[in-house]
C-alpha positions in Angstrom: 0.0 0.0 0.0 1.1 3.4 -0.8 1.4 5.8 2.1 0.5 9.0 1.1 -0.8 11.2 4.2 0.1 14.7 4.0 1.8 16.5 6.8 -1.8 17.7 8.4 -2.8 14.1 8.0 0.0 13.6 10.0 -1.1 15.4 12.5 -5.0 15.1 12.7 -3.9 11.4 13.0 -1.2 11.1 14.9 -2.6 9.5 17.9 -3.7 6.8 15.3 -0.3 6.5 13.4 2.0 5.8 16.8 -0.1 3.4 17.9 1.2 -0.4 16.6 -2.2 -1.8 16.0 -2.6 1.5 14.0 -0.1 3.0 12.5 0.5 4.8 9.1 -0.9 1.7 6.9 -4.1 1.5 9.3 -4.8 5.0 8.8 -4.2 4.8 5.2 -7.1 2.1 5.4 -9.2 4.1 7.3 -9.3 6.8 5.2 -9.7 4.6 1.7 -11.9 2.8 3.6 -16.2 3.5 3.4 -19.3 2.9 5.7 -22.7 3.6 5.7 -24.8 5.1 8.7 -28.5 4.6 8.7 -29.8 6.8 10.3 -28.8 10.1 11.6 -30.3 10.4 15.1 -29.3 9.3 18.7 -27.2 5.9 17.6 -26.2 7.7 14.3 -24.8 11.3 15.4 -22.0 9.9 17.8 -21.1 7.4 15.3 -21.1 10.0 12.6 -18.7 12.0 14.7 -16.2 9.1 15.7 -16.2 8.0 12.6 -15.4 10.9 10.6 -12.9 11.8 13.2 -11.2 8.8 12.7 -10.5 9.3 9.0 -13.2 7.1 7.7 -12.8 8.5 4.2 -16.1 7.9 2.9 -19.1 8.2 5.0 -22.7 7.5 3.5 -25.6 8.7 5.9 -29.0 7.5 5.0 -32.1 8.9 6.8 -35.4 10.9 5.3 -36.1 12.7 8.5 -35.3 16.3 9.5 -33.9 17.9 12.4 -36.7 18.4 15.5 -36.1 20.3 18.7 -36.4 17.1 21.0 -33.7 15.5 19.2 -31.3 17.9 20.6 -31.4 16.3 23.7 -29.1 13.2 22.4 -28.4 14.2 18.9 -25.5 16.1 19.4 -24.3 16.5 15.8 -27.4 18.6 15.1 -28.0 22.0 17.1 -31.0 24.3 17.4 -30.2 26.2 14.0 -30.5 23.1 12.2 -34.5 22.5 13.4 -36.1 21.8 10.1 -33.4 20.9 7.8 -32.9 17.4 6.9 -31.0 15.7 9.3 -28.6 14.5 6.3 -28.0 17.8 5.6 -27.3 18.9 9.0 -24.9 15.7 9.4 -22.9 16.5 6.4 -22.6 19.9 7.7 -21.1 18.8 10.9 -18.6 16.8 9.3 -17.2 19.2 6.9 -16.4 21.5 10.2 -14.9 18.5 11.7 -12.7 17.0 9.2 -12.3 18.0 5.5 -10.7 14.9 4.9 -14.1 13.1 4.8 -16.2 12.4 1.6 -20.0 12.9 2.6 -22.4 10.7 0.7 -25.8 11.8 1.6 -29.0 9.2 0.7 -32.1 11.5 1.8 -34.6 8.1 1.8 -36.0 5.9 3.8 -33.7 2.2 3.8 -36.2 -0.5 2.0 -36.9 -3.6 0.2 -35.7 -1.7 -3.2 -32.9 0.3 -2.4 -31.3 -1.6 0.7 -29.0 -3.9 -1.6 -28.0 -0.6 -4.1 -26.9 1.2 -0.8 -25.3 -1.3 1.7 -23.1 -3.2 -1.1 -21.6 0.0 -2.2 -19.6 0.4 1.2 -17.1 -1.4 3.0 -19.0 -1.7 6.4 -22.6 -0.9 7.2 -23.7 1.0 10.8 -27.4 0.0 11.8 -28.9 2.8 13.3 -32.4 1.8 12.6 -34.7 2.4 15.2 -37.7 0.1 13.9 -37.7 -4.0 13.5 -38.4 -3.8 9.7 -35.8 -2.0 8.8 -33.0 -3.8 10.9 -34.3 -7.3 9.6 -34.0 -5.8 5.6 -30.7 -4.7 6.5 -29.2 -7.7 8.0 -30.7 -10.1 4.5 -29.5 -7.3 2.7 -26.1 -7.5 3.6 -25.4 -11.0 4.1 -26.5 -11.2 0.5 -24.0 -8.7 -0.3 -21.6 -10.1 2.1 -21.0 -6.5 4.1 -20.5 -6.4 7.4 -23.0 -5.0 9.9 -22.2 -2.8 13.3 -25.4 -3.2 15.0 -27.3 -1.6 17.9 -30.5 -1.0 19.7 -31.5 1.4 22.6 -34.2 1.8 24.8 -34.7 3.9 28.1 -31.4 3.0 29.6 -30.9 0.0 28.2 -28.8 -0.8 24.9 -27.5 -3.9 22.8 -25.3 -4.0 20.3 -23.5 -7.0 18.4 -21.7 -7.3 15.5 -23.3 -9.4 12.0 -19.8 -10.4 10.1 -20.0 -12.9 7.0 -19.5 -16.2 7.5 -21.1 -15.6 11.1 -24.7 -16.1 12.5 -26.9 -13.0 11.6 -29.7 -11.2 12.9 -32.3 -13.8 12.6 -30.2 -16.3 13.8 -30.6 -14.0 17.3 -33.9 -13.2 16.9 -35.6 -15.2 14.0 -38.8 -13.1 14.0 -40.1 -9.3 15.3 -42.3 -8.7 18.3 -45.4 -7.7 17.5 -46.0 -4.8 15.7 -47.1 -1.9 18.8 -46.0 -4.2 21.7 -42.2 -2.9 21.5 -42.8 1.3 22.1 -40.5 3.9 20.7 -38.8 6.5 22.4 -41.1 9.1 21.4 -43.8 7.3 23.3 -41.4 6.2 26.3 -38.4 8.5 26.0 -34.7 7.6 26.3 -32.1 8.8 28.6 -29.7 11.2 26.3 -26.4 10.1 27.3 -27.1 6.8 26.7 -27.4 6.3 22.4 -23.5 8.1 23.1 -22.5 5.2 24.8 -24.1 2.4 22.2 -22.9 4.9 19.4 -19.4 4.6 20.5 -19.9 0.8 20.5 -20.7 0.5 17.2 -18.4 3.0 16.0 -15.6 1.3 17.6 -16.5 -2.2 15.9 -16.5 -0.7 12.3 -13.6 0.7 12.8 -11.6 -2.4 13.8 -13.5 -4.1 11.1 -12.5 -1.4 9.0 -8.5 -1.8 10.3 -9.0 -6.0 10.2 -7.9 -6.1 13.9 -9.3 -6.9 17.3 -12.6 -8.9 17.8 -15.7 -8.0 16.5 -18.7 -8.9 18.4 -19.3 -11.8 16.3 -21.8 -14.1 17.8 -21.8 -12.3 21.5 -24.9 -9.6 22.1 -23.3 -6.8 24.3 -26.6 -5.7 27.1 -25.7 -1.8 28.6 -27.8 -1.3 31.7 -27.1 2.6 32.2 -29.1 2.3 35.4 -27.4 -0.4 37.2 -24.0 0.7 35.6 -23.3 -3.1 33.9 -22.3 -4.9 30.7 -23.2 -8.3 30.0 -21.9 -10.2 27.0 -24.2 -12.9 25.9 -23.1 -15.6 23.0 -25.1 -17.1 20.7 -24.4 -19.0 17.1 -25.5 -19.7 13.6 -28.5 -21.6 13.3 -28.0 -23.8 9.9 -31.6 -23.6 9.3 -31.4 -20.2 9.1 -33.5 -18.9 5.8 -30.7 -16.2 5.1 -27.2 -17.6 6.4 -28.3 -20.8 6.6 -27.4 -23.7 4.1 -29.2 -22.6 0.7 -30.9 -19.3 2.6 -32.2 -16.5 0.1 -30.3 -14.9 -2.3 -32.8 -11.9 -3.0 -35.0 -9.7 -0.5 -37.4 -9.4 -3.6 -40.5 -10.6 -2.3 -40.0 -11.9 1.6 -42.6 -10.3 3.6 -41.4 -7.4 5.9 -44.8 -6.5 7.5 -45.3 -8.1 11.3 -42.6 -10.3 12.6 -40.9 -9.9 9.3 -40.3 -13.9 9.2 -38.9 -16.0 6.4 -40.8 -19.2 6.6 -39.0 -22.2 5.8 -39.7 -23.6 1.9 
């Protein structure tokens, strides 16, 4: 690999290049290197920010929503001017003040059944940020399809998860094969969410793309990380492929083309 960083470079990462596991080459990784964020809210904005701070040279935000005064309150990459604008706008914003080095790819829609595979195999690693079932089951068939990684994580009140869905590995479904119930699972609009605690989850995830970014350290492959903000605790729970698995399974789908994504979003068996 040709090293190439410029004498800023140098110094914005310097902290990265002295550090063995790092080191010029890693940074020259990270900054050739692309993931995509969906979503641009609480998980999203610290992930965004670590992220691009890293040198992550390509970041692709997806989300269709815009920027609402009780955001603020955990999406700290988006500030009271920003109330109205499209939160993709604001995040691209942000990151052209924080590092210029860093090739915004903003995708103002909604992550679905028709675009998912488009998206996700045109990056190196994907972020999920989702905060709804559907969307995190159409991401995880979607990229084990296209064989992209997955940073994953989930918040609620002060509670978080996050795990890591890496090819080869078990997947989403092979944790949970099927959705709760459509309305029995509240979002944080109806039951809030404490504001410091997406930043710690954020983080999480942020740090696991980056090492799968870098090809060091271990991911969170087949382990689901619980956060109890409350009680101050982390619990690391492992779990493994299922081979009956409809998507990573032995002959599991090879399109998201017609699988049903409405209720528990399951795959039945053919």
């Amino acid at each position: 690999m040709s090293l190439s960083l410029d004498s800023t470079q140098l110094d914005r990462y310097s902290r990265h290049i002295i550090m063995e596991e790092v080191g010029p080459e890693g940074q020259k990784r990270l900054l050739e290197g692309s993931a995509l964020v969906l979503g641009a809210g609480g998980l999203g904005a610290p992930v965004i920010q670590y992220l691009a701070a890293a040198g992550v040279g390509t970041l692709g935000i997806v989300d269709d929503d815009v920027v609402e005064r009780s955001n603020l309150q955990r999406q700290v990459i988006h500030g009271d001017d920003d109330v109205g604008e499209p939160k993709v706008e604001s995040a691209e914003r942000f990151v052209d003040r924080l590092n210029p080095d860093i090739e915004v790819e903003t995708h103002e829609v909604r992550l679905d059944v028709d675009n998912a595979r488009e998206l996700i195999g045109a990056y190196d690693v994907v972020v999920d940020c989702a905060d709804n079932f559907r969307t995190r089951y159409v991401v995880n068939d979607a990229a084990r399809i296209e064989e992209v990684p997955v940073a994953h994580g989930a918040i609620y009140k002060f509670e978080g998860q996050a795990t890591t869905l890496v090819p080869g590995g078990p997947c989403y479904r092979c944790l949970f094969p099927e959705a709760p119930e459509p309305g029995t699972v509240p979002d944080c609009a109806t039951t809030g969410v404490l504001g410091v605690l997406p930043g710690t989850l954020g983080c999480i995830q942020a740090t696991e793309a980056v090492k799968l970014l870098l090809d060091t350290g271990e991911p969170l492959e087949g382990r689901l990380l619980f956060y109890d903000a409350m009680d101050m605790t982390f619990e690391t729970v492992p779990y493994q492929r299922n081979p009956d698995c409809p998507v990573c399974g032995e002959g599991g789908i090879e399109t998201i083309e017609g699988v049903d994504y409405t209720g528990g979003c399951r795959i039945e068996a053919e």
